[in-house]
C-alpha positions in Angstrom: 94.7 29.1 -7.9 94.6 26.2 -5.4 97.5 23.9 -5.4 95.8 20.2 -5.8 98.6 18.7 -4.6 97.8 20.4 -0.7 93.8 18.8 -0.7 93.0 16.2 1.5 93.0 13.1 0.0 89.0 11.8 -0.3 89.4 8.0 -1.3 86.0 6.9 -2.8 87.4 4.5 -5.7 90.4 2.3 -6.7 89.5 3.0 -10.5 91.6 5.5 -12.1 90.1 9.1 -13.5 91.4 10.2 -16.3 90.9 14.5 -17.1 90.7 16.1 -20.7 94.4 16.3 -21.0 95.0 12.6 -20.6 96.5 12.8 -17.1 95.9 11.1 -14.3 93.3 12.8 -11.3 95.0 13.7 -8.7 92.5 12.6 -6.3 92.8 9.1 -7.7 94.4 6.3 -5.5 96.5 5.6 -9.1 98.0 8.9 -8.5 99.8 8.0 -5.8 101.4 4.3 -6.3 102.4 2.1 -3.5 99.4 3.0 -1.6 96.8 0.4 -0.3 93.4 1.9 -1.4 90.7 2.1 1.1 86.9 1.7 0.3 84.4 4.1 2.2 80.8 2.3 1.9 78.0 5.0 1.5 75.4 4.7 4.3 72.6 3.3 2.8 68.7 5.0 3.5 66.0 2.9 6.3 62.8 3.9 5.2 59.8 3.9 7.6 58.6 0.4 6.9 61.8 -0.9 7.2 61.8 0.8 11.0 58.4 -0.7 11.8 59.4 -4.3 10.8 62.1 -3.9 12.8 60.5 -2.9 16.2 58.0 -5.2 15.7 60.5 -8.0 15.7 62.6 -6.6 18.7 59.3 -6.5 20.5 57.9 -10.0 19.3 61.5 -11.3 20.6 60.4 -9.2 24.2 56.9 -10.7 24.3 58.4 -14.2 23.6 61.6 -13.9 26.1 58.5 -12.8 28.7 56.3 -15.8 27.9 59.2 -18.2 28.7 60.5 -16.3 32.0 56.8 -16.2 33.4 55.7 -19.2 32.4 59.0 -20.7 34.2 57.8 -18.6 37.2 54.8 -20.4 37.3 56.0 -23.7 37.0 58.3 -22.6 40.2 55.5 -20.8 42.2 51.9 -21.9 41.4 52.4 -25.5 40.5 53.6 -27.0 44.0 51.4 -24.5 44.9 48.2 -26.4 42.8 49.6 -29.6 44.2 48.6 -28.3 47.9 45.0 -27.4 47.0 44.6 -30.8 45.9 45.5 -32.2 48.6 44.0 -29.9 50.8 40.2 -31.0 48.8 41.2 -34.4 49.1 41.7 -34.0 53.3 38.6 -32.1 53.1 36.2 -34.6 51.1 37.8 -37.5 53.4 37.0 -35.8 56.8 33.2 -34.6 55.1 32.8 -38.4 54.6 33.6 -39.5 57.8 31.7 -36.9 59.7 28.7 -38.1 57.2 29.8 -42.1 58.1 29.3 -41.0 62.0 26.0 -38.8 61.7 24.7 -41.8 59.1 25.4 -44.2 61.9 23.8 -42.6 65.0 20.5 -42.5 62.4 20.3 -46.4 62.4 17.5 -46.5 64.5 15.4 -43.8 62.9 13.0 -44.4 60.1 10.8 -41.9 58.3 7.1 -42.3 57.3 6.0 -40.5 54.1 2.1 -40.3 53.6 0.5 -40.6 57.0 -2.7 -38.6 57.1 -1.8 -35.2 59.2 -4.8 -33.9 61.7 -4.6 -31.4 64.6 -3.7 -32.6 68.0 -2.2 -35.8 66.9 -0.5 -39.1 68.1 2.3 -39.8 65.8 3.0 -43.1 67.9 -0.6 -44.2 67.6 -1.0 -43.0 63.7 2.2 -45.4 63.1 0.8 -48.1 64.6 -2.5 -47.9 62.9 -0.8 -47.8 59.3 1.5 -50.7 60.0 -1.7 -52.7 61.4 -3.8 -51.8 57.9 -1.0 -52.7 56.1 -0.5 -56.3 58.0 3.1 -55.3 59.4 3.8 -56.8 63.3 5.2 -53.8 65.1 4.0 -52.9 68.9 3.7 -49.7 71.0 6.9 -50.8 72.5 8.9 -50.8 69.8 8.3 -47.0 69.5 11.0 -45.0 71.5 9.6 -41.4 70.2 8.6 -40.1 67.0 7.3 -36.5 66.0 6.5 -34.9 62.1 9.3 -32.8 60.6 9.2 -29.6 58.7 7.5 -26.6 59.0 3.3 -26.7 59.9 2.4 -23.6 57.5 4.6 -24.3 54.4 2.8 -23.6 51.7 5.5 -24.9 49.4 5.0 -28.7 50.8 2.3 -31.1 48.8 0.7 -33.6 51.5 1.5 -34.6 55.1 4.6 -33.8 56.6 6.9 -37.6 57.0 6.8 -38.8 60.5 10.5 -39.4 61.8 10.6 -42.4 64.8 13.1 -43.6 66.9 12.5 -47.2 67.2 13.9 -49.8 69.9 16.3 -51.6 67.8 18.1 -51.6 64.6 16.4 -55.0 64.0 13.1 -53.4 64.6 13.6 -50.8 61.2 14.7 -53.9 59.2 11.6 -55.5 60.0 9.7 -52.9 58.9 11.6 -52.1 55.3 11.5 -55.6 54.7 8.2 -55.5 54.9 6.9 -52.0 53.5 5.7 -52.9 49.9 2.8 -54.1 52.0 1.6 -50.8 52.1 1.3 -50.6 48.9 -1.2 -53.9 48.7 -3.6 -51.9 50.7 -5.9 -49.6 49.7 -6.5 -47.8 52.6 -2.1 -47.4 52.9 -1.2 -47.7 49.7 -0.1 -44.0 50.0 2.0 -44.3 52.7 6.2 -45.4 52.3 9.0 -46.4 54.9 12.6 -45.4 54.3 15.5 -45.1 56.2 16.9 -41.9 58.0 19.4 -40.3 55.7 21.7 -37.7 56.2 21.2 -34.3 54.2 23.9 -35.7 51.7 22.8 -39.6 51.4 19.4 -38.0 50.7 20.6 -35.9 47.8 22.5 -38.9 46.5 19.6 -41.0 47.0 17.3 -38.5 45.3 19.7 -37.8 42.5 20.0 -41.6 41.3 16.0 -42.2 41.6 16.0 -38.8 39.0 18.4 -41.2 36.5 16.1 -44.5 37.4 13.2 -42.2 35.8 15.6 -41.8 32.9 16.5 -44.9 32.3 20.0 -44.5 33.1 19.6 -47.0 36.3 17.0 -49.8 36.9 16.7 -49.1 40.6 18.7 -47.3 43.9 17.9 -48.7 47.1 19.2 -47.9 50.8 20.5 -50.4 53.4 22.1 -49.1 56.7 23.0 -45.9 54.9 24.9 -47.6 52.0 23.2 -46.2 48.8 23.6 -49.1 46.1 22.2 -48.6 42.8 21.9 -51.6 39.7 22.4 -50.3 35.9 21.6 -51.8 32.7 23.5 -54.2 32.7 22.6 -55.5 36.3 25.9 -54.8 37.6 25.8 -53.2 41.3 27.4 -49.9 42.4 27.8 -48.8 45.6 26.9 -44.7 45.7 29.6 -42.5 47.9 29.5 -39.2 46.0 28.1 -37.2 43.7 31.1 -38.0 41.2 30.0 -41.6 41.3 26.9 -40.8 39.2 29.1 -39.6 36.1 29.7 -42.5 34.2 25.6 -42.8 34.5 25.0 -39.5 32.9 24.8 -37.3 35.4 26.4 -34.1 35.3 28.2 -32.3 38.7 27.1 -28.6 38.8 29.6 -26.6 40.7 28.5 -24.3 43.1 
């Protein structure tokens, strides 16, 4: 028989255990007086649940602790970074608009004709000069530095003559000639036929852009002087044209390219 008195001592309880016989257990703490009992808590079971809710949240706390540290990163790198490329587009559509200012102004003394009958073998000089005659505008053979058609001879895609582009004497000389070119449409015989100024290839979109709101009724008219694309709105306030952007507030919408 195994003396009870040599087992180790497994503390699980502070509450005595009393046998058949009325004594004490052995095993319990009261056995042995004086000494401080000591509690042992059973490990409790994690089910599988438990274990998924629980990497979940360490790796929701992950994913979040990333957010913060990249988006930190980004407000470190890419932002001064951003701040560059704006200012690098601003240089740019400044030096595209002064390159356009000094292309518009060696055009001063060019004007286009739109509608002058085309034939083989021609005389642009001479078929100016006979429409501005029908139409009762002064302009002589002098005034006339060169002039030639423009465009492509065998386009199929174009409708009508192609314009006539002239160099004329003076910038006066042009002015006299817009002043005057509704006359051409008091004419029968050149009623067809239009004078405008010598744009560059982006006042000529501008130009053509706020004539397509005109024809909406977004603007009551856009008109040219020395390059300077001025349009009047509903309200017959005047805006000066400088960029696409400018036609916005008109309804027009930018398309990126």
């Amino acid at each position: 028989m195994t003396d009870e008195t040599s087992n180790p001592l497994p503390i699980t309880s502070s509450t005595p255990i009393f046998h058949g016989n009325g004594g004490l257990d052995p095993n319990s703490p009261a056995y042995y007086p004086g000494i401080q009992p000591q509690y042992v808590v059973a490990p409790m079971g994690i089910s599988p649940e438990d274990i998924k809710k629980i990497v979940e949240a360490v790796r929701d706390a992950i994913k979040d602790s990333l957010r913060e540290e990249f988006s930190k990163i980004v407000d470190e790198k890419v932002t001064p970074l951003k701040a560059q490329i704006h200012k690098l587009q601003t240089d740019n559509d400044d030096l595209r608009r002064q390159l356009d200012d000094l292309e518009q102004y060696g055009r001063r003394p060019l004007i286009r004709f739109s509608g002058i009958q085309e034939t083989p073998g021609e005389d642009t000089r001479a078929k100016i000069l006979e429409a501005t005659s029908k139409a009762g505008i002064n302009l002589q053979s002098d005034d006339i530095v060169n002039s030639h058609r423009v465009g492509n001879p065998s386009s199929s895609r174009r409708k009508g003559p192609r314009q006539i582009i002239a160099r004329l004497k003076s910038v006066d000389t042009k002015f006299h000639i817009l002043r005057n070119a509704r006359k051409f449409q008091q004419h029968s015989q050149t009623k067809h036929i239009s004078a405008n100024e010598d744009l560059t290839k982006l006042r000529d979109r501008l130009l053509f852009l706020c004539r397509q709101l005109c024809r909406q009724r977004q603007l009551k008219n856009a008109r040219t002087s020395n390059g300077k694309i001025t349009v009047k709105d509903q309200q017959d306030n005047y805006h000066v044209i400088r960029d696409e952007r400018d036609l916005v507030k008109f309804g027009h919408t930018v398309q990126n390219v």
